[in-house]
N, C-alpha and C positions, 0 to 999 in steps of 0.2 A: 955430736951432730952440729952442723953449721944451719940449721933450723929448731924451730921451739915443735915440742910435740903436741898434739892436740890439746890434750891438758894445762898444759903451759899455756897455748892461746889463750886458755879461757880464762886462765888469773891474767894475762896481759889485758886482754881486750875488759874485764871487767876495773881493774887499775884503770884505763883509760877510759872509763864509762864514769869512774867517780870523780876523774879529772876534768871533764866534759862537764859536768854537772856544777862543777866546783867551780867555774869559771867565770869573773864578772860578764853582765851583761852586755855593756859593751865590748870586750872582746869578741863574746858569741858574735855578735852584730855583723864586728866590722870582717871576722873568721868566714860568718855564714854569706858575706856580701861575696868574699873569693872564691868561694868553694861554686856558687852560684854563674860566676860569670866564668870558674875554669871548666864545669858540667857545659854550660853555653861553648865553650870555645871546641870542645868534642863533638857538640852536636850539630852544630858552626859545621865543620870539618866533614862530619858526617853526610851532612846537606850535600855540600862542596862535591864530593865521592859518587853520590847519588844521581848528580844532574846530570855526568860525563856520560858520553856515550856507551852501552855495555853496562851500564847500571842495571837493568834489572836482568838481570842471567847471574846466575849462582852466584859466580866470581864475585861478581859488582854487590848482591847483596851480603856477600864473606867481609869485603872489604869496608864496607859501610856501617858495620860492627865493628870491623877490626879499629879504623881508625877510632871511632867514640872514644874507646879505650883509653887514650891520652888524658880526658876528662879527670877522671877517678885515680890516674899516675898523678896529677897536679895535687890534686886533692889529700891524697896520703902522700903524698912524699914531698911537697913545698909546704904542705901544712892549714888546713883550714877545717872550717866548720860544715860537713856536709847531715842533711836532715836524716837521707834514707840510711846513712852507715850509724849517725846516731841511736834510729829504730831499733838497732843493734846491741851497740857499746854501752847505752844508758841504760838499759832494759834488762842487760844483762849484771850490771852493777846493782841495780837497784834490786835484783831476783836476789844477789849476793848480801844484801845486807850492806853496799860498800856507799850507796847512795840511797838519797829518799826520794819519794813520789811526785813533788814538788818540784824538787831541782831536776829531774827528766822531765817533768811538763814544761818548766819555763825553760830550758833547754831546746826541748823541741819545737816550743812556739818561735821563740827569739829567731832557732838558726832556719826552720819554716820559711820566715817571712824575710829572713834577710836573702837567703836560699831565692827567695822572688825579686827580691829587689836588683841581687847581682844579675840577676839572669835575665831581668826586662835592660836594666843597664846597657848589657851588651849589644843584646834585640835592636836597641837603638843605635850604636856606635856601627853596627855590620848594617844596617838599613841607612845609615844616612853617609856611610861608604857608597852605595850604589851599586852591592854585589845581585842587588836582584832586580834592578831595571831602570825605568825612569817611567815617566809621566808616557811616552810614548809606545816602551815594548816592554814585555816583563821578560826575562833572562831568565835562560834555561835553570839555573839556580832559584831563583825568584818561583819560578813553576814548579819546581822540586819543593819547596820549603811549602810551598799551598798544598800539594796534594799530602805532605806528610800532616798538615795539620788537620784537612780536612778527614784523612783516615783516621787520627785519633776523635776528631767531635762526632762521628760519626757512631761510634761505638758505643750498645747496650750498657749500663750500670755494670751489669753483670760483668757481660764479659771487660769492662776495662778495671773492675775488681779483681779476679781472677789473674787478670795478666799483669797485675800490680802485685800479687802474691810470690807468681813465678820471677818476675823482675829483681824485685829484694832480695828474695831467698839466695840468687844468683852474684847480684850485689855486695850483699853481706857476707857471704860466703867468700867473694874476692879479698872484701876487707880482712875477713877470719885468715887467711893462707895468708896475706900480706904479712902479717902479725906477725904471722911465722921466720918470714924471713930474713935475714941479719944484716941481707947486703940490699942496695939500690936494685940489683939488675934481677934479684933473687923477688922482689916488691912488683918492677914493671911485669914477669913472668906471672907471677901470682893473680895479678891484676889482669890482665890484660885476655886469657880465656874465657874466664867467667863473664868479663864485660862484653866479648864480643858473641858469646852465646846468647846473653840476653838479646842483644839487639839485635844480630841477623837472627833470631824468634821472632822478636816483632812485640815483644812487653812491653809493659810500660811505665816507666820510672817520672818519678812527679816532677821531680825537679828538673832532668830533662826533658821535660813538658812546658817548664814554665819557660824556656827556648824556645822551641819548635812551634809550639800553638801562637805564642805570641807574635811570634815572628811571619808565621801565615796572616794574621788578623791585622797586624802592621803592613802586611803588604797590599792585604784587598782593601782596608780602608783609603790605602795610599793612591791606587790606581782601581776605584771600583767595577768600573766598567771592564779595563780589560781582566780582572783578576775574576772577573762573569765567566765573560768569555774562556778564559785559559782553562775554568773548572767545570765548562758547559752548565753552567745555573743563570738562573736567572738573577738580576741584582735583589730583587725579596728574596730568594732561598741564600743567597753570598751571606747578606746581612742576617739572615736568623741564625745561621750557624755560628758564621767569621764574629764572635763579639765574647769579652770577657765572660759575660754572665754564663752565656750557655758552654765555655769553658772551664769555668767553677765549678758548675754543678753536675755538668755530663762527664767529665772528665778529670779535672782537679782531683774532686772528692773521693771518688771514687777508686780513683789510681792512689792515691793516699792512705786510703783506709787500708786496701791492698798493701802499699808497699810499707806498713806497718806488722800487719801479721805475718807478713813474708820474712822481714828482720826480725821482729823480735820475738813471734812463735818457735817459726821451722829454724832457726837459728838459733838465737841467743838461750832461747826458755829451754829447748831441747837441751844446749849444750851445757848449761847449766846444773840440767839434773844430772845428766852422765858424767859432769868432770866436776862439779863444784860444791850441790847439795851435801850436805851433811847427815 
């Protein structure tokens, strides 16, 4: 076969869960900073798809999944440190015996935070490009990238828990089939369902969170008055939403937790016992 069989994924992906863990902290760092801003350049992309006219009809929400997808193709196949495919790969190593507890914690904190850093990085580089307006009008992009953020801080604990479960599972399961496959075009294939299913659902993945929300919250501080206006609030309700804190905690957190048990539950732990428990 020109693919690994599920089995095989699983001693691959768990080798590469010890290899993840085993890795200086700087690498993580500087791994988790790319992985970071190539999630941001999908979700960038995604934005971009969304604002065109015919966006919200089926097609436009097909495509605005479809594209993200490049994200997670950067990510495995140029090579970096991504958090939610680690929920996965380290968790699964460490169920194996192949790694310890320790080097998945510092693992996932390191590429977490670097995972934020590339991804505000970016935030910044596409903001002070001027794809979403100026001092005078926000662009239909600039309007797209607010209402996507405002839809995620809007969200119950709950449900941005939940749809951080269904995210991952989707996710990692991209990553899981990637594994499988031996060639580049056999990878973008594998990749690229899974990822566009998550997103035209409407789940929600952390790290491309730390995009999109930031990049809403960069744009209403930027122009607050009209970023009022564009979302029909008042500038007190812009400001108690549009701000880190209450994306930490209403959202970050939450979609995190989620998009941990979604990896390394329904994924990694499952596949564990079926192909690698002893």
């Amino acid at each position: 076969m020109n693919f690994l069989s599920p089995a095989e994924i699983a001693v691959s992906a768990a080798n590469a869960g010890k290899a993840k863990c085993s890795l200086p902290i700087w690498k993580m760092f500087i791994l988790g900073i790319l992985a970071g801003a190539y999630i941001g350049f999908g979700a960038n992309l995604a934005t971009k798809i969304g604002s065109m006219e015919g966006a919200g009809t089926s097609g436009g929400q097909f495509l605005f999944g479809a594209v993200f997808s490049v994200g997670l193709m950067l990510v495995v196949i140029a090579g970096s440190e991504l958090f939610t495919g680690n929920a996965m790969a380290c968790f699964i190593s460490v169920c194996n015996g192949q790694a310890t507890w320790g080097g998945l914690l510092t693992n996932w904190v390191v590429v977490f935070i670097a995972n934020f850093v590339g991804s505000v990085l970016l935030v910044y580089i596409i903001y002070l490009s001027g794809f979403w307006g100026d001092a005078t009008a926000i662009s239909a992009m600039g309007i797209k990238a607010m209402a996507i953020a405002k839809g995620k801080l809007t969200l119950t604990f709950t449900q941005a828990f939940m749809r951080g479960i269904c995210c991952n599972w989707l996710v990692c399961l991209a990553v899981w089939m990637a594994f499988a496959a031996k060639d580049i075009v056999g990878k973008i294939f594998a990749i690229f369902f899974p990822i566009m299913a998550f997103v035209s659902s409407g789940f929600e993945h952390s790290v491309a969170n730390m995009f999109f929300i930031p990049m809403g919250i960069t744009i209403a501080n930027g122009a607050p008055g009209l970023a009022a206006t564009a979302n029909k609030m008042t500038p007190d309700a812009l400001a108690n939403i549009f701000n880190y804190s209450h994306f930490l905690s209403a959202n970050l957190l939450p979609v995190t937790l989620g998009n941990i048990v979604g990896g390394s539950i329904f994924v990694a732990f499952i596949y564990w016992m079926l192909y690698l428990k002893k």
